[in-house]
KELOTOR-367083 format. One line per field, with one value per residue (C-alpha): residue in three letters; residue number from 1; x, y, z. Coordinates in steps of 0.05 Angstrom, whole numbers. Layout:
res <- (ALA_...)
n <- (NUM_...)
u <- (X_...)
v <- (Y_...)
w <- (Z_...)
***
This chain:
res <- (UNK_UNK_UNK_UNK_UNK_UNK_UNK_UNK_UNK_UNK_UNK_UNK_UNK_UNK_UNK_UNK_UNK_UNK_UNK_UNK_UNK_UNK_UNK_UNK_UNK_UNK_UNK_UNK_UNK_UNK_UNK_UNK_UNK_UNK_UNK_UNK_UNK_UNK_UNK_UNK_UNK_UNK_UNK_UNK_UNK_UNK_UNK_UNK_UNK_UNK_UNK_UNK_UNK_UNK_UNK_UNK_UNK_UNK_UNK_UNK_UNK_UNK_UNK_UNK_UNK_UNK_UNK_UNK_UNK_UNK_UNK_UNK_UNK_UNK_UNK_UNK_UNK_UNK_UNK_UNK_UNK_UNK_UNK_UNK_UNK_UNK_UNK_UNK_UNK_UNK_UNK_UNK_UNK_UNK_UNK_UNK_UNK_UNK_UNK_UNK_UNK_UNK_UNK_UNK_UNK_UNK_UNK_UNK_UNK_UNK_UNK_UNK_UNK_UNK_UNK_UNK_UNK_UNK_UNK_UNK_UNK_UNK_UNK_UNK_UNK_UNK_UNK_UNK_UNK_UNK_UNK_UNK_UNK_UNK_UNK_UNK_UNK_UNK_UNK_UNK_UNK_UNK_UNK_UNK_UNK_UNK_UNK_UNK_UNK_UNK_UNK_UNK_UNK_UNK_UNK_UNK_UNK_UNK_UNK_UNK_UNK_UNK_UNK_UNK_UNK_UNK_UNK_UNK_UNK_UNK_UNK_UNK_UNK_UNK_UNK_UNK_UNK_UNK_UNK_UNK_UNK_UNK_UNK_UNK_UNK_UNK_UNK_UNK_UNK_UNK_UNK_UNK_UNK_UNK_UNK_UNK_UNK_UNK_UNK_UNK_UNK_UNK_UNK_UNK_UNK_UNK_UNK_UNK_UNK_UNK_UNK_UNK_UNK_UNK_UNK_UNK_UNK_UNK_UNK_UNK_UNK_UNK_UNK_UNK_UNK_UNK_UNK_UNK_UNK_UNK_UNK_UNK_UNK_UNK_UNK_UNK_UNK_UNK_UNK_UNK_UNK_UNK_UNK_UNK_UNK_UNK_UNK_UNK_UNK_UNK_UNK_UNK_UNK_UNK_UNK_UNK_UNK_UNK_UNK_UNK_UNK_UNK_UNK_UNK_UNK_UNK_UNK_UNK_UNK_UNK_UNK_UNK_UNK_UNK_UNK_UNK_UNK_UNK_UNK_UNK_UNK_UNK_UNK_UNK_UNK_UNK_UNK_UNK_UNK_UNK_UNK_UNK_UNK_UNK_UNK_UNK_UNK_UNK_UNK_UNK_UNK_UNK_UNK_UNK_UNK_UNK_UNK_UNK_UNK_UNK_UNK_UNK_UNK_UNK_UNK_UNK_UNK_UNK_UNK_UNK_UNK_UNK_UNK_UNK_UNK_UNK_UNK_UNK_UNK_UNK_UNK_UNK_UNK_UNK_UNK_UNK_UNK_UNK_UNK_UNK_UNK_UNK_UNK_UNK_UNK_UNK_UNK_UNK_UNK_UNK_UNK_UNK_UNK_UNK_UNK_UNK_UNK_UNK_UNK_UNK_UNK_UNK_UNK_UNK_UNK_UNK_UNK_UNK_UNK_UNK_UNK_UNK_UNK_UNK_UNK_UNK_UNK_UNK_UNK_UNK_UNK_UNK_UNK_UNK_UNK_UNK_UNK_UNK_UNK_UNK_UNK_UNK_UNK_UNK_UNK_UNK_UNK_UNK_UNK_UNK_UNK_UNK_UNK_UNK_UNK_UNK_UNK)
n <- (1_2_3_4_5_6_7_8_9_10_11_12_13_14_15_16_17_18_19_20_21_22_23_24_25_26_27_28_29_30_31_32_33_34_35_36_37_38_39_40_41_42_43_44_45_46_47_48_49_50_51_52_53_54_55_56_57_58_59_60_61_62_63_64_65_66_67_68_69_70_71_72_73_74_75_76_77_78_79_80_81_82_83_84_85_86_87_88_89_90_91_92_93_94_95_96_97_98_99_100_101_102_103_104_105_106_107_108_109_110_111_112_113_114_115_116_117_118_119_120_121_122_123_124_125_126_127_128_129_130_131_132_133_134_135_136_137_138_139_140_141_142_143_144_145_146_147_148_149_150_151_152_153_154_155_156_157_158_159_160_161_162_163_164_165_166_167_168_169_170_171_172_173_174_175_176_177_178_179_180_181_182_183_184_185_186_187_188_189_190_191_192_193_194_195_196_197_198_199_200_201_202_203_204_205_206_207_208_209_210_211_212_213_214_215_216_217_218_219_220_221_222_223_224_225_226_227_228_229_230_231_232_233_234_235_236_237_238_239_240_241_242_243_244_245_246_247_248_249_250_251_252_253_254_255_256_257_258_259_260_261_262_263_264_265_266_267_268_269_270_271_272_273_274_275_276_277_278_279_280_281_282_283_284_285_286_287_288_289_290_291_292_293_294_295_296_297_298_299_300_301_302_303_304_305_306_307_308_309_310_311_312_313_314_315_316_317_318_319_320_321_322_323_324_325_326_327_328_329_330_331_332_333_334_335_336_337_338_339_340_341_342_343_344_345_346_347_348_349_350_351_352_353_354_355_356_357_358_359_360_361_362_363_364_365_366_367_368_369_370_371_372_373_374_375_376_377_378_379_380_381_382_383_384_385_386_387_388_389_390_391_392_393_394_395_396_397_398_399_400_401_402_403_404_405_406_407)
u <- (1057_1086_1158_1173_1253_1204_1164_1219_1254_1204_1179_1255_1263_1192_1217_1286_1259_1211_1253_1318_1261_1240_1322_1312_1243_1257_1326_1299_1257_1306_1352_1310_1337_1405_1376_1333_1399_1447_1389_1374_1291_1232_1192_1129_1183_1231_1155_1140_1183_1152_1087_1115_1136_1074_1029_1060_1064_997_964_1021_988_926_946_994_946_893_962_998_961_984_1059_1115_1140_1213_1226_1179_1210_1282_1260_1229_1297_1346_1301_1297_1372_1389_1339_1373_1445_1416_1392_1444_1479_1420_1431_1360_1292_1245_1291_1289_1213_1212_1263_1226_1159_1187_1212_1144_1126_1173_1176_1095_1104_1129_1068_1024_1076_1104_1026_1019_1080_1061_988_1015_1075_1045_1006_955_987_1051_1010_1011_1085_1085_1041_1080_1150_1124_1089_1168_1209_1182_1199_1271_1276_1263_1301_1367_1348_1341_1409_1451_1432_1445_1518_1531_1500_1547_1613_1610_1541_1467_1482_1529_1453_1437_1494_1483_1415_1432_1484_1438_1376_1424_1440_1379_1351_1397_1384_1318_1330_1369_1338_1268_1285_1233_1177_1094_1060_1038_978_910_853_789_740_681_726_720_654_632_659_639_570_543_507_529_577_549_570_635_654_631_679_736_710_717_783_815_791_823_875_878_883_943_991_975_996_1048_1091_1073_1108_1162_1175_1175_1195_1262_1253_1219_1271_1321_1277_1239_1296_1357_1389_1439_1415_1454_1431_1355_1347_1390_1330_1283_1318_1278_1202_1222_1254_1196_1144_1193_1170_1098_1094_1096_1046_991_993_980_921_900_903_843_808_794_762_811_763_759_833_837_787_824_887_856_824_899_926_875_900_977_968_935_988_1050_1008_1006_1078_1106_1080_1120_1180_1190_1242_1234_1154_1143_1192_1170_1093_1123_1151_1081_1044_1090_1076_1006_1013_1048_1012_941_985_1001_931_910_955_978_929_866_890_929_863_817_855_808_745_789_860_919_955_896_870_940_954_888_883_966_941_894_946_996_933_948_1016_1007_970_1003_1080_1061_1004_1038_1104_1059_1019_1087_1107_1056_1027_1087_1085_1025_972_1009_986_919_910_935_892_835_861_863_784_767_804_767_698_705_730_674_623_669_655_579_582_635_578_516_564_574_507_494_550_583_628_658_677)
v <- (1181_1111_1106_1037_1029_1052_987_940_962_965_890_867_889_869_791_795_819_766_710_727_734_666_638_674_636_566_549_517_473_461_444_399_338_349_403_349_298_343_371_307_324_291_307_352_397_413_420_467_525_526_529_588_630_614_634_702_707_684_733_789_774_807_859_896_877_929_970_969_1024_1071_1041_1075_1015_1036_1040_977_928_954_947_882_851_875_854_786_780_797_743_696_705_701_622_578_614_587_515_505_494_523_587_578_571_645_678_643_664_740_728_711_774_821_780_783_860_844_806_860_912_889_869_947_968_935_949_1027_1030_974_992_940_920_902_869_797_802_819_775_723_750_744_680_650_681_633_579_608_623_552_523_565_546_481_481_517_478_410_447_464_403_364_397_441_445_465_533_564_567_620_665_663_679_736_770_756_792_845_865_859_910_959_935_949_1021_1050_1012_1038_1105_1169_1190_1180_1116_1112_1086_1117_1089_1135_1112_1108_1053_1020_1027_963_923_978_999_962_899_836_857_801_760_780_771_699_699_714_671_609_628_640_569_546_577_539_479_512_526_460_410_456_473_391_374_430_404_337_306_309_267_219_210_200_146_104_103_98_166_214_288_324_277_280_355_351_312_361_415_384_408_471_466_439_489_548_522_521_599_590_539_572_645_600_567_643_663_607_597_676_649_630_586_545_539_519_462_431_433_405_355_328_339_294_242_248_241_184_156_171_128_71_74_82_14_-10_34_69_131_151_147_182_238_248_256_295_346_347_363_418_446_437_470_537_545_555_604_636_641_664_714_736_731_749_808_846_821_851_914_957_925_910_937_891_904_877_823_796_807_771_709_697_693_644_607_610_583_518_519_531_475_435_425_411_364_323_314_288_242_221_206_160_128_133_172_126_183_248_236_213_273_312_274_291_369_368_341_407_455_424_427_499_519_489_529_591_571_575_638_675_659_680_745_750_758_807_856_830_888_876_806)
w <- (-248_-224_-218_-247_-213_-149_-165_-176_-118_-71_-98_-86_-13_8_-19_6_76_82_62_107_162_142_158_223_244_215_231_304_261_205_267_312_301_330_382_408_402_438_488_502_498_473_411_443_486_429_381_445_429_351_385_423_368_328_385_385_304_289_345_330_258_279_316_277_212_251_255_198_159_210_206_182_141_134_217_229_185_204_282_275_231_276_336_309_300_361_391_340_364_446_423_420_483_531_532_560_521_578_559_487_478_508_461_404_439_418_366_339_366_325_263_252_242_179_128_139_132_72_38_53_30_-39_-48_-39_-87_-141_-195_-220_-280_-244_-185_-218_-215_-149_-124_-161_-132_-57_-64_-60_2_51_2_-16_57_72_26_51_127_116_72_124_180_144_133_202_225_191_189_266_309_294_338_270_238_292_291_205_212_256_208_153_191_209_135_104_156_135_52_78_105_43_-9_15_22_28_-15_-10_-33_-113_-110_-71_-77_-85_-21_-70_-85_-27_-20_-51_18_71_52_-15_-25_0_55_106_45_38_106_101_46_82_143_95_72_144_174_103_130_190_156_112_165_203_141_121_182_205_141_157_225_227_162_184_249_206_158_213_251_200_148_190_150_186_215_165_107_130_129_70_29_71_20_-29_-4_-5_-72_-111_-64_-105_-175_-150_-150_-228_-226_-180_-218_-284_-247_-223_-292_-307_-241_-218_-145_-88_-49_-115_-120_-44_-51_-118_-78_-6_-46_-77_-11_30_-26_-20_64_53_-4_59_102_49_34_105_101_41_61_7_13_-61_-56_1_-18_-66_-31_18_-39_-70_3_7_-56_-55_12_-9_-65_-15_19_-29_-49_16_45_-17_-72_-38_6_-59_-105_-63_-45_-64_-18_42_66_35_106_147_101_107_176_196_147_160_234_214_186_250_284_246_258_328_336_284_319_386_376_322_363_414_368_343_407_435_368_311_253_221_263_249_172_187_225_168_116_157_168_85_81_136_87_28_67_79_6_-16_26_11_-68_-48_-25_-77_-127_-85_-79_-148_-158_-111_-124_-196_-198_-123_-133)
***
């Protein structure tokens, strides 16, 4: 029998640990402007140490998504939170970005035992008619997360010195691990699936199909993490250089991607509830995007701040919406063909793949051309991600005729 308070609480710590996790990875970013001020560095070394941690994540991703089914997910997430904190507080002591890319560089590493872990930890103690909550619920942490970065460090920025957002994430990482421990407590997971289950992905029709599938839906992927941790990154710079605003006051506006991205979660599960296949979600969505890039190049020209934030704020939404679609939705949908905890673990690599690419190459591109090529690049990013969803729609519906039931 399912414990429902089980649900709920399990559902609450797996979204409060991931979005306290997300305060301790995006406070360097939410920060750059003044860390590159004070520093006194250029754009590609301060984009350098997000590169760094989202190397380690995004192959972490994949490791500990083989892992995580044999994870004890109450000592994991505890070890990886209070490792992170302690990596957090270590920051703002060195004073030195070649040292700084390498505590980030671990920090990657410990933080990317947690998506898989928690996508396990809910496909075992969810039943299915709860899932669409679920999925809804962690489809905003990174967003909250964001959102509470971004506003902390515009505090701190303004009133004492980008290193307070450190030593906050720290204590925050700190108490949510032991939230974590408590809350989580002992006890076997609710739900088992029956292998004859599974059977439909590891030895029925159209398995060379289904791997296509997901092939399609982690280079989508790629193109996910690239626009959305570009737009993370760098808006703030650009706010601060093209329109002549403060550091505090820029990542103070930059509260408003995350914001609106919150309110997306809403939006997507009512699109899930009328479009059932994620790779037709993804190319709707990379389609709008490609337009909105190209809309921020037009108005950078016509210097718009209202225009182009309020492009900027639909990027971002557009942008965590296909997240959520594909390392949330797709992993917990599928649960039965493919382990939640490694579906998640390897298409949120996928993702970090992006990213990894996405900070270091557009702080360059900023730096020798303006900010005119970082959002042709992404325009271009959004038409790959679009490409791909729509071969992944091809082959969802050859699948669906080979295996109705599996799809």
């Amino acid at each position: 029998m399912i414990d429902a308070k089980k649900e709920n609480r399990i559902i609450f710590i797996c979204w409060l640990a991931y979005a306290v996790a997300y305060v301790g990875r995006l406070n360097f970013t939410a920060s750059i402007v003044a860390i590159i001020s004070d520093l006194g560095i250029e754009k590609p070394e301060a984009g350098l140490v997000g590169s760094f941690f989202f190397f380690a994540y995004g192959i972490g991703q994949l490791v500990n998504g083989i892992l995580s089914k044999r994870y004890n997910s109450r000592i994991m997430v505890f070890f990886a939170l209070v490792t992170s904190a302690v990596l957090n507080i270590l920051m703002p002591f060195t004073g030195n970005i070649s040292v700084m890319k390498y505590l980030w560089l671990a920090n990657g590493a410990v933080q990317s035992i947690l998506w898989s872990t928690l996508v396990k930890t809910i496909s075992e103690y969810v039943s299915t008619r709860k899932m669409p909550t679920a999925i809804m619920v962690m489809s905003t942490p990174n967003t909250f997360g964001t959102f509470l970065v971004y506003g902390l460090s515009a505090l701190f920025v303004k009133y004492f010195n980008w290193k307070y957002t450190f030593f906050t994430a720290s204590a925050m990482l700190i108490a949510t691990a032991f939230i974590w421990f408590f809350a989580y407590g002992n006890g076997k997971p609710q739900i088992v699936f029956d292998k004859e289950e599974e059977s439909g992905i590891r030895n029925g029709a159209g398995k060379k199909i289904f791997i296509a599938v997901i092939a399609t839906i982690a280079l989508a992927g790629i193109a996910n993490g690239f626009i959305k941790d570009g737009i993370n990154t760098w808006v703030p710079s650009l706010l601060y250089e093209e329109f002549g605003l403060s550091q505090s006051f820029s990542i103070l506006l930059t509260l408003l991607l995350p914001l609106v991205a919150t309110l997306s979660a809403g939006v997507i599960k009512k699109i899930h509830d009328r479009i059932e296949s994620h790779s037709v979600m993804n190319l709707l969505l990379f389609a709008i995007s490609a337009v909105m890039c190209a809309g921020i190049i037009f108005t950078l020209k016509i210097h718009s701040i209202v225009i182009i934030m309020i492009l900027f704020m639909a990027v971002s939404a557009i942008m965590a919406m296909i997240n959520n679609v594909i390392t949330s939705m797709f992993p917990l949908d599928r649960r039965a063909l493919i382990s939640s905890g490694f579906a998640a673990g390897l298409l949120n690599t996928f993702c970090y793949v992006g990213s990894t690419i996405s900070t270091y190459s557009l702080g360059v591109a900023a730096q020798k051309g303006g900010w005119n090529p970082v959002f042709i690049i992404m325009a271009a990013v959004s038409v790959f991600g679009f490409a791909v969803s729509f071969a992944g729609v091809g082959l969802s519906s050859l699948r669906k005729k080979e295996t109705p039931e599996a799809c």
